[in-house]
N, C-alpha and C positions, 0 to 999 in steps of 0.2 A: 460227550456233549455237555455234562455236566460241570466239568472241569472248567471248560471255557471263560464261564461269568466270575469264577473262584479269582481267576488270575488277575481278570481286566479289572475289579474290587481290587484287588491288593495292588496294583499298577497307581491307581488314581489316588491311591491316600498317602503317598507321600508327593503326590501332585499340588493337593489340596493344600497341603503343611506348608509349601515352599509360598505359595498362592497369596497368604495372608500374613508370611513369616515379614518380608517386605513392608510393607504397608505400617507393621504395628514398628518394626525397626526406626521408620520413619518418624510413627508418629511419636514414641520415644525422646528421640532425637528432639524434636521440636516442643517439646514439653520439658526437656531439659533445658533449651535454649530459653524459652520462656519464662523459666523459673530459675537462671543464670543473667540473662542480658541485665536486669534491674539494677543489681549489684555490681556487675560491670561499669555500666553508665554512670553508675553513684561514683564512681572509685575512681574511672576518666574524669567527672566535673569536679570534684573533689580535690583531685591534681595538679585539673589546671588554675581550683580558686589558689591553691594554698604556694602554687609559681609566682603567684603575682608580683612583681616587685612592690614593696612598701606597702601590700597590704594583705589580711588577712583574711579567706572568710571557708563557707562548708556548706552542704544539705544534707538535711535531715532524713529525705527518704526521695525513693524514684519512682512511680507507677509507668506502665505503658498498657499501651493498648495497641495491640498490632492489627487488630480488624478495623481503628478507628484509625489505624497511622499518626498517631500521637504518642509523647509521653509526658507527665506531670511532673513538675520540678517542687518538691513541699520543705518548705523551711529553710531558702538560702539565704545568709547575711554576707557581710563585706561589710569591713573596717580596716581602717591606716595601724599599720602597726606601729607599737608603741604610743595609742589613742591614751586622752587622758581619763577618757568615759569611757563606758560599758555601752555606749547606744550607739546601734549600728549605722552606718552611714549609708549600706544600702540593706533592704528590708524584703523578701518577695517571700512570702507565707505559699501563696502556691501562680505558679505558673503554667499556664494548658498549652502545649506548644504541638499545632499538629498540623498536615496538611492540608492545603485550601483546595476543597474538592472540586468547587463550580471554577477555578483555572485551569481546573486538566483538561475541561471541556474546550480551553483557548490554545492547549497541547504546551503551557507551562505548569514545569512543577513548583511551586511555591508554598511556603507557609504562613503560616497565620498561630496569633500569641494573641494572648487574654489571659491577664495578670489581673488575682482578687486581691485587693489591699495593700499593696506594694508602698514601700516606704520610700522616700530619698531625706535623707537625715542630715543637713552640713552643718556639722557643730564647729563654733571657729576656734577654740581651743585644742580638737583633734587633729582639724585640721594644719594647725602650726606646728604641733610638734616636733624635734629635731630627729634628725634619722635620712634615711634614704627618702628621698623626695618622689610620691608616686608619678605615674604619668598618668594622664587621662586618658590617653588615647590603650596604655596597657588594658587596663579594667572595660572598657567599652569592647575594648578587641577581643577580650574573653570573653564577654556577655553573650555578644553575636556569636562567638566560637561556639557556643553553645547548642544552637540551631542550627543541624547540619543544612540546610535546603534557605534560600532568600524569604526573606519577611516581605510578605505584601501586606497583610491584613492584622492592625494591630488595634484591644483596646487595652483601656485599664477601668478598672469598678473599684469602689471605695477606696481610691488613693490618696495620699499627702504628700506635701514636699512643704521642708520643713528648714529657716536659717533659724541656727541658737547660737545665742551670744552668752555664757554663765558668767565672764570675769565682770560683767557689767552690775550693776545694782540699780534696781529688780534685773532677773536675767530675762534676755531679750528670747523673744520666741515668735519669729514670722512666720506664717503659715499657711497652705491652700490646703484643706478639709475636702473630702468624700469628693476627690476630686474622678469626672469620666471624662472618659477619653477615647477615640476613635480616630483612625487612620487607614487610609484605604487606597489600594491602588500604588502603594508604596514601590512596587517594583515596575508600575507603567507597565501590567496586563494590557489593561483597557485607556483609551483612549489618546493612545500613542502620540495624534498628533497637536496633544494640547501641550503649551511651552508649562504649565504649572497643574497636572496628572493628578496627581494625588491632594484628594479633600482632606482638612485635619479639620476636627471640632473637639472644643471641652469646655465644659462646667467645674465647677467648685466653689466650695465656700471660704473667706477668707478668714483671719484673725477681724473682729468686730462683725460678725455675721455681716461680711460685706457678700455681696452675689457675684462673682466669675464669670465670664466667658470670653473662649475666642474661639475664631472662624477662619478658615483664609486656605490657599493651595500650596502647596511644596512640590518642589522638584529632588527626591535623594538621589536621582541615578548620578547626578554633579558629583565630583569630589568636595566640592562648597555648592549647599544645598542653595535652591532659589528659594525662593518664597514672597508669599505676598498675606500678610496675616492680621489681624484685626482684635486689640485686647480692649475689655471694660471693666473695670472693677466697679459696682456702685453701693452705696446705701449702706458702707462699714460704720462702726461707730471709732470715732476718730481718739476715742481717750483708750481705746486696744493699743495705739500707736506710743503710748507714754515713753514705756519702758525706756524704745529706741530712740523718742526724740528727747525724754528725758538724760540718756547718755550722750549724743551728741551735740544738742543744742539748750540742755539747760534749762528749758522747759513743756508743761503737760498743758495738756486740754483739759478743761473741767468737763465739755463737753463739744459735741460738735458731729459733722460727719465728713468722711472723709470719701473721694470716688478720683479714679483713675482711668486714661484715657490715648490710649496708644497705637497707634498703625506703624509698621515696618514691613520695608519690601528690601531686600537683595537680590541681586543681579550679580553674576560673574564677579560673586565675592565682594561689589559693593552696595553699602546700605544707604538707604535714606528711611527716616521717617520721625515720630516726632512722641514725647512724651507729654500727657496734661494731667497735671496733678491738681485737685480742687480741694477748699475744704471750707464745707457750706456751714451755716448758723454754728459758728465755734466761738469758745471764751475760754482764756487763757487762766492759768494759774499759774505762780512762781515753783522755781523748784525749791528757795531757801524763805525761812520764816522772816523776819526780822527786816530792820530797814534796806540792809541791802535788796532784800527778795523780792521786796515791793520796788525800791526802783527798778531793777531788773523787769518786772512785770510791767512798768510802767513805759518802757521802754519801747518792750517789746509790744505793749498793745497799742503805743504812740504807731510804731509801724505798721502794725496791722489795720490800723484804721487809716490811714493813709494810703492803703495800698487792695484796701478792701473795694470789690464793689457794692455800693452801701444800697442800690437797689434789691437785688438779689441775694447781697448780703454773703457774698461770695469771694474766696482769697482763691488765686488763680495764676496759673500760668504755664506756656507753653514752650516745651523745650524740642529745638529742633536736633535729630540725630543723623549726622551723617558721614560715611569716610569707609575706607575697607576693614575686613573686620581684625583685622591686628592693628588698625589705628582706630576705632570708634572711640570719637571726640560729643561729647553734646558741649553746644555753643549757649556759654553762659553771659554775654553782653544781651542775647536776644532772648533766653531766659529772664533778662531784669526788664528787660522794654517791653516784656509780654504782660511783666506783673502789672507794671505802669497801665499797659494798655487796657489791660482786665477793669485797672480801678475807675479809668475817667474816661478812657475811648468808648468800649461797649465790653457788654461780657461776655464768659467764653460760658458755649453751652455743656452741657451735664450731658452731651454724646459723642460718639464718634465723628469725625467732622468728614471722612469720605473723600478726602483731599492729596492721600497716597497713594498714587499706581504705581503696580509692578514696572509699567514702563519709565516710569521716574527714575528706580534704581539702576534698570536696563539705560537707559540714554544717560545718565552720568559716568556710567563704567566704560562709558566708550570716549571719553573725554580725556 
């Protein structure tokens, strides 16, 4: 009788062993993966930055999170190779690239990216230089390669984009500061049967602490996006602008402000809409001392006061943009009759004028 419990004890304990052997094999396994995939991922994007035709770039490190369905991209650049600067043309300090949870409730799986700081850098001397000429569509096509699953949900927080001109004297530095950003519905989850799905909104600050923003809807599921979008720049301080119109046109503002003013809609690849560039209480200076500088100045402020509206004290004018986008032309006959207009018909206001519908662009594409 005694014997009986001896055996059925010695039966069960290598029962036991097999029970838990499993389990910990597994978890193992998955702790190896965990502390493997990082380096992987780093080693695939890495790969595919350093394929690019004509240009170069790398990151610095990979986090993921498998319970959050994410992974973090920290310290990727991109630059053309054979660049004549060290400053990268593209900047993304860190990247959160992870699954949109509240879509799987619509039974899509989609992602969503939130980008801190992210740079776009176009210096136009990198840009020139000779060598294999990159494409754009390579480098975007890796970017996106990047994010296995579709982007719906995109922002960005404290960004810049950034044109540099260094051969010019002073060197030219255009720019939108601590620029946000927001985009939503990018892949048409929600609201399927709107023709323009996805809201886009941003802020940012200009070169001359001007104020940013714009507004309006896109369409990406196009192969040529719709859109119907709304831009303002106001209240820059208009001698920010020297540099560049000191290199082109030979002269500066002493002082002044300058504000911007633009609607564009596309439709099936065609655009209409229109540009208003202002610049309110401004006075000129020459760019050379001496007698030439001064007629040159004298010239040029003879024009400006003839062309000014001397109520408001405003130089103005409206330039209209329109044609498919491998031809966008803006129409400079009606660019000079708008100056005109500004100065002795009436003047153009310091807003958006609300005058471009998407269906504008839509009914000319079908012409």
């Amino acid at each position: 009788m005694s014997s009986k419990p001896t055996k059925t004890k010695s039966i069960r304990k290598p029962y036991k062993k097999k029970r838990y052997t499993l389990p910990i094999i597994i978890i193992i396994i998955l702790l190896g993966l965990r502390i493997y995939l990082p380096y992987y991922v780093k080693y695939e994007v890495n790969k595919v930055l350093a394929e690019l035709p004509g240009y170069h770039g790398a990151v610095d490190d990979i986090d993921i999170s498998l319970i959050r369905g994410a992974y973090v991209i920290k310290g990727m650049y991109l630059n053309k190779i054979n660049a004549k600067t060290e400053v990268p043309f593209l900047k993304f300090p860190k990247s959160d690239i992870s699954i949109e949870w509240k879509s799987l409730l619509k039974g899509k799986i989609v992602s969503e990216i939130v980008m801190d700081s992210p740079e776009v850098i176009y210096v136009f001397e990198d840009q020139q230089t000779e060598g294999e000429m990159p494409d754009v569509d390579d480098w975007t096509k890796a970017l996106t390669d990047l994010v296995p699953i579709e982007i719906n949900h995109f922002e960005v927080h404290n960004g810049k984009i950034a044109f540099v001109e260094l051969q010019a004297n002073p060197n030219i530095d255009l720019h939108f500061d601590k620029l946000e950003l927001y985009a939503d519905n990018l892949r048409n989850v929600t609201s399927m049967e709107r023709t323009l799905p996805s809201p886009i909104s941003a802020t940012a600050v200009s070169i001359g602490n001007g104020n940013v923003k714009l507004d309006g809807n896109i369409n990406l599921i196009k192969e040529i996006p719709d859109m119907n979008v709304e831009f303002a720049l106001q209240k820059a301080n208009v001698t920010a602008l020297n540099p560049f119109t000191r290199h082109y046109t030979g002269i500066d503002f002493k002082s002044g402000t300058f504000e911007l003013f633009s609607e564009v809609a596309i439709a099936d690849g065609h655009l209409k809409g229109y540009m208003k560039p202002m610049v309110i209480d401004s006075k000129l200076i020459s760019k050379d001392d001496g007698f030439l500088g001064v007629l040159w100045e004298g010239f040029v402020g003879f024009f400006k006061f003839i062309l000014k509206n001397h109520k408001t004290n405003t130089l103005a004018t409206k330039i209209p943009i329109e044609g498919n986008l491998n031809n966008v032309k803006s129409n400079t006959l009606t660019a000079v009759v708008n100056i005109f207009g500004n100065a002795w018909i009436k003047a153009f206001k310091g807003v958006i004028d609300d005058d471009i519908e998407f269906e504008d662009a839509f009914s000319n594409s079908e012409k």
